[in-house]
N, C-alpha and C positions, 0 to 999 in steps of 0.2 A: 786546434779548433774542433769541438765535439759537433756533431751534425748529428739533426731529430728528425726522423723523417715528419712533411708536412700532413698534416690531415683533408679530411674533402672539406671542411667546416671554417680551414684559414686561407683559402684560395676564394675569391671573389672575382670573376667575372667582370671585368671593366674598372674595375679598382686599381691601381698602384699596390705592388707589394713593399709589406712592410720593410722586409729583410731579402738578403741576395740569396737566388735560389743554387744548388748543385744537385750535382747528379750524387750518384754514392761511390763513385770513381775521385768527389771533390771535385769534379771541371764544369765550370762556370754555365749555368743554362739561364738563369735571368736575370740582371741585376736590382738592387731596391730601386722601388720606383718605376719599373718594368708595368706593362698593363698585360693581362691575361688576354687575351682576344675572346674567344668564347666558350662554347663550351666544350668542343671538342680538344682544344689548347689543354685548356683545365684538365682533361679525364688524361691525355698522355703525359702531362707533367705527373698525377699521383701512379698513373699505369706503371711510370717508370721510376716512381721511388724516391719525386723531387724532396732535398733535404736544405734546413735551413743551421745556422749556428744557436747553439742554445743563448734563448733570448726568452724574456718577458712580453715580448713583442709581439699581439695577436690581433688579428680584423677585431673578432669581438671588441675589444674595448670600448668602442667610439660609441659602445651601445650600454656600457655598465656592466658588459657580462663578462666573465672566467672562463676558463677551457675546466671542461667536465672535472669534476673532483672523483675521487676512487670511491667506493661503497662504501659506506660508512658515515662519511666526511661531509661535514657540510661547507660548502662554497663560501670563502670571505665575503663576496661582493653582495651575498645576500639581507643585510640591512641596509643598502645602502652608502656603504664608505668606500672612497673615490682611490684608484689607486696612484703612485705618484711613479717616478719614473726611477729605475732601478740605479742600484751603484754596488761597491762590492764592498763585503763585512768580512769580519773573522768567525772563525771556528767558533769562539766562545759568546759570538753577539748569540746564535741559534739555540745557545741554553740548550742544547741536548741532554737528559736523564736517559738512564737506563728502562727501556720501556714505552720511550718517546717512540710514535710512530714515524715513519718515512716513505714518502711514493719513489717506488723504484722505477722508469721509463727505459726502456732498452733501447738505445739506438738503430742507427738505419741497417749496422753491416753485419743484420742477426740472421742467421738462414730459416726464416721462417716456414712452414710446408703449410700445402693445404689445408684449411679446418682447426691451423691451430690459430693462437692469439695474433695478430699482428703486431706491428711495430707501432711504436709514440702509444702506446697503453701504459699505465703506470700502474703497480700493483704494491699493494700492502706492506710494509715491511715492520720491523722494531728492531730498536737498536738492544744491544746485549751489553757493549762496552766499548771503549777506546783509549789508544795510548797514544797524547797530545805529538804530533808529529810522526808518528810510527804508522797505525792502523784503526779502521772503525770496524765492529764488528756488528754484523746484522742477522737476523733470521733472513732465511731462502722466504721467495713467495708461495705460496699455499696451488700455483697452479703449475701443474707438472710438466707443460707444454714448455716454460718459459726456464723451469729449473735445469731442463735441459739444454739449455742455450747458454747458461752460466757457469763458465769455467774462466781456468784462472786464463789475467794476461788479456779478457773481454772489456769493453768498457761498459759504464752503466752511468744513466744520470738519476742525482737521487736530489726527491724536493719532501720541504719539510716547511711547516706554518709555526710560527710563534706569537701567539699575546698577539702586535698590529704588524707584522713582517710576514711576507715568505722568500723561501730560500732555495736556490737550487746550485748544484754543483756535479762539475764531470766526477767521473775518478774510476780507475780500473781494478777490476779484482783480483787478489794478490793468493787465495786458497779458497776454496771452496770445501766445506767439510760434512759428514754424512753421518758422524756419530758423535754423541749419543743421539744427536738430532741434525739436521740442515740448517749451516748457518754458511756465513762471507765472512773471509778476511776482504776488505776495501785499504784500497790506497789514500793516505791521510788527505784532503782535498788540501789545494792550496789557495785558489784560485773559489770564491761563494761569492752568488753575484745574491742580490736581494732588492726587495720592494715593497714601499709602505704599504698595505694595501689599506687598513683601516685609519682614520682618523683618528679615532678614540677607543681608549680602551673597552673590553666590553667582556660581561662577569655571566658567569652561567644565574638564571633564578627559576624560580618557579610560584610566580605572579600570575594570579586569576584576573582578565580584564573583560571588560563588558564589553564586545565589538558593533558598533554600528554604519554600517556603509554608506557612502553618500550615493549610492545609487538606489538600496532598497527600502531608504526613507528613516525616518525616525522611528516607526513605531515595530521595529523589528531589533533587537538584541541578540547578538549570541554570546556565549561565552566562551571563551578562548585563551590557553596558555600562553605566557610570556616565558621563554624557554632559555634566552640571554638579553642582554640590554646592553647597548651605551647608550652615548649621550648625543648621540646622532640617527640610531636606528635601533630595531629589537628584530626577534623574531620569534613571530608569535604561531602557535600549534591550533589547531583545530579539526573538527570531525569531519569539518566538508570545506570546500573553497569557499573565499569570503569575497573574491573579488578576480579578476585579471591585472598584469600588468602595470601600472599608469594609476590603476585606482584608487581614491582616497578612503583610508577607515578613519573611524574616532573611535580611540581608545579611552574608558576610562577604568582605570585601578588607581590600589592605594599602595605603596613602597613603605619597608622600615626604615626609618631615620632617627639613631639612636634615641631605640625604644620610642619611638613616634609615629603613628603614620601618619602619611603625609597623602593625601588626596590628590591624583592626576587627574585632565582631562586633553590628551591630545590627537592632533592630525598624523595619518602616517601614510604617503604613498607605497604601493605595492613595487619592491621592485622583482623579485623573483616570486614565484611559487613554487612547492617541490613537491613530487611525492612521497610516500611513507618510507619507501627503501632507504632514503636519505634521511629521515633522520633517527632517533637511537630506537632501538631493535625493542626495546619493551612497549614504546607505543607507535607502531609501524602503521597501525592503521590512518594515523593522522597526519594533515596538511600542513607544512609548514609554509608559514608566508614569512619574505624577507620584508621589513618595512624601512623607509626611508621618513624621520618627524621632518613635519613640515612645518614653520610659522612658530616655532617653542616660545614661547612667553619667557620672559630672561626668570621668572622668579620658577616655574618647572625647569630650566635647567640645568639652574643651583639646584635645587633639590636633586635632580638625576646626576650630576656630578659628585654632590655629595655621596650621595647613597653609591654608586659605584665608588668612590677609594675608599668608601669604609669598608665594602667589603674586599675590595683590594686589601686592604690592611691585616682585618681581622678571619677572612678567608682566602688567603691566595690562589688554592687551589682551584676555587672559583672560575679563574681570569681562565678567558679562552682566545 
């Protein structure tokens, strides 16, 4: 059983818990389905390190949102695609390359000190290489508080996103090495639990659309990057916010469809907004809106189907 410790953000206050809580000794403090009482309850369960088993399983959900993604990375749930409920895959369903990123989360039984990172933070990693059944080899994280915490014989749980999956698995560190550079030998996982989290696939582009709010009327336009797409949501960039949460835009652009374009005009609820830091570092100043289409007209969804497996086909590298 790997135990995460919980965060302040999956304990709710008069809720039912998802999952059975422990302490970091493993002995039983609440079971699923337990209610918090208030708020004092709440602050000595995190005071004292309550831990859950690595699960999929978060409050958020029931609202469309993720637990925080590491820097870089943008949130699946930000177009809009629903997640389903998790089961377990192999080694080879996660399609790992070399160069493939990894969130590393350290578990509860890490002697953390004052002032440094805590515990359930997941940090950056990349794979280097691995020998099917033997070891995965990864780079150290870039923050020196946590490289200290990583020797061999520790556990570590590491999560990874592919195409419409994410993945996460325990596994403990077998070497830790210093030269020429900081990298892990990892214990080959046996046990990868995972979860749809997207509907449909969806393809990186770089699509100009005209945005219109339905709140600040017709006679205002902005214009705004479409940055990836499916066939259920996009996510579109901009200079300034377009909207809050709930709110509807009308999008309209035009897509290549072998050597054709093809004329959009659709609805897209808001489901996230993000700031710059999240998304890629050359244009950091701008907003990304996650959109969920609303109401597609069946003849725009042929077209957007189309248009993404053609570039599935003819640019894989695309698919995100």
């Amino acid at each position: 059983m790997s135990l995460i410790t919980v965060n302040s953000k999956e304990i709710v206050v008069g809720k039912p818990l998802p999952w059975t809580l422990y302490d970091r000794e493993r002995n039983l403090l609440l079971d699923r389905g337990d209610i918090v009482r208030d708020g004092k309850h709440r602050e000595a369960l995190l005071a004292g390190g309550a831990c859950h088993e690595l699960s999929w399983e978060t409050p958020g959900k029931e609202d469309g949102e993720n637990s925080s993604p590491a820097a870089g990375e943008t949130p699946p749930s930000q177009s809009g695609d629903d997640q389903t409920t998790g089961k377990c895959y192999t080694f080879d369903d996660m399609k790992l390359k070399v160069g493939d990123k990894l969130n590393l989360e350290v578990p509860s039984d890490y002697d953390f000190r004052l002032g440094q990172q805590p515990p359930n933070e997941r940090f950056p990693v990349k794979v280097i290489g691995f020998l099917k059944g033997a070891s995965l080899l990864v780079t150290g994280p870039s923050t020196s508080a946590v490289n200290a915490q990583l020797i061999a014989g520790k556990k570590v749980v590491m999560r990874s996103f592919s195409g419409q999956n994410a993945f996460g698995f325990s596994c403990s560190i077998e070497r830790v090495c210093k030269v020429p550079y900081e990298y892990m030998h990892l214990s080959f996982p046996d046990i990868i639990e995972g979860i749809v989290i997207r509907k449909a696939p969806r393809v990186k582009t770089r699509i100009i659309a005209a945005v219109q709010s339905s709140r600040s009327g017709a006679a205002e336009q902005i214009s705004a990057l479409i940055s990836d797409i499916s066939a259920n949501g996009a996510s579109l960039d901009a200079k300034r916010p377009l909207g809050d949460k709930g709110d509807i835009l009308i999008l309209a652009f035009r897509v290549p469809l072998h050597n054709i374009d093809a004329y959009l005009s659709v609805k897209g609820a808001i489901r996230a907004v993000l700031g710059g830091d999240l998304a890629d570092a050359s244009k950091s100043d701008l907003i990304r809106h996650g959109l969920e289409f609303q109401e597609l007209q069946p003849n725009d969804s042929v077209i957007l189907q189309s248009m993404i497996y053609q570039q599935m086909i003819e640019n894989p590298h695309k698919v995100v």
